[in-house]
C-alpha positions as CSV (number, residue, x, y, z in Angstrom):
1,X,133.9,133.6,105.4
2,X,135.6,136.5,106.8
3,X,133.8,138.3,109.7
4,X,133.2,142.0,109.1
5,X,134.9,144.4,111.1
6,X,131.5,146.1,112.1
7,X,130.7,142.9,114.2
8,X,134.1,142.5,115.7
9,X,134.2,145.9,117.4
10,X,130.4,144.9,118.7
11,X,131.7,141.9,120.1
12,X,134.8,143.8,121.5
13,X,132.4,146.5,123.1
14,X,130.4,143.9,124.7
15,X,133.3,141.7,126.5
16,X,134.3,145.3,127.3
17,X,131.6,145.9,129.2
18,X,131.1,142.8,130.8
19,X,134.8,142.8,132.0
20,X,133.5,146.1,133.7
21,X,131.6,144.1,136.1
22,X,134.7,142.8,137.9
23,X,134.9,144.0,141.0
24,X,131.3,146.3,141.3
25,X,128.7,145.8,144.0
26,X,125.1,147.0,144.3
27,X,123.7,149.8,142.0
28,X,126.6,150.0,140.6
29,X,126.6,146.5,139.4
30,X,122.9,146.8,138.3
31,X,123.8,149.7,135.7
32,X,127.1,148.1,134.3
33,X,125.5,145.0,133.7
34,X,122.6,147.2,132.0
35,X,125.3,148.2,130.0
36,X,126.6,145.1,129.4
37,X,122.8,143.6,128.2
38,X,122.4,146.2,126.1
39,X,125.4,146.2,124.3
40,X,125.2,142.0,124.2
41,X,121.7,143.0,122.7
42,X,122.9,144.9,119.9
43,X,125.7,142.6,118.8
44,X,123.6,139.7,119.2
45,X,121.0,141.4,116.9
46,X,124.3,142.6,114.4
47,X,125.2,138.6,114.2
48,X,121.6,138.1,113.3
49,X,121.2,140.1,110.8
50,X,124.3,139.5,109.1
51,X,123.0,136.0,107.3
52,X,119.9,138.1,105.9
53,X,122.0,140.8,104.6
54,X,124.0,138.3,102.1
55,X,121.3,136.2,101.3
56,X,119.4,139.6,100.0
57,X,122.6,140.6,98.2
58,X,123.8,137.1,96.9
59,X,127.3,135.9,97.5
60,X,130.0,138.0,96.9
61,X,131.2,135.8,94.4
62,X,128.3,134.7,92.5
63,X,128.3,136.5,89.6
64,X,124.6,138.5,88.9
């Protein structure tokens, strides 16, 4: 199964983020790793979806 591109930049976004946390201390370290939650959130919830979205179209190859 071939992952769709739409997931793959969520993914990207969120090891961006958390690579951002390198390095930061205090407050600062508090809001990037909001960042980072909230954009793990969002892919995680992307992933999730994903399965439900076929199964309510059918396979791709199954003919209707």
């Amino acid at each position: 199964m071939e992952v769709p591109d739409r997931l793959i930049t969520l993914h990207q976004a969120t090891e961006a983020e958390n690579s951002a946390l390198s390095g930061l201390l205090g407050e600062e370290w508090e809001r990037q790793r909001t960042r980072w939650r909230n954009a793990a959130t969002k892919s995680q919830a992307a992933i999730t979806e994903q399965p439900r979205m076929l199964s309510s179209t059918g396979p791709p190859w199954r003919p209707r």
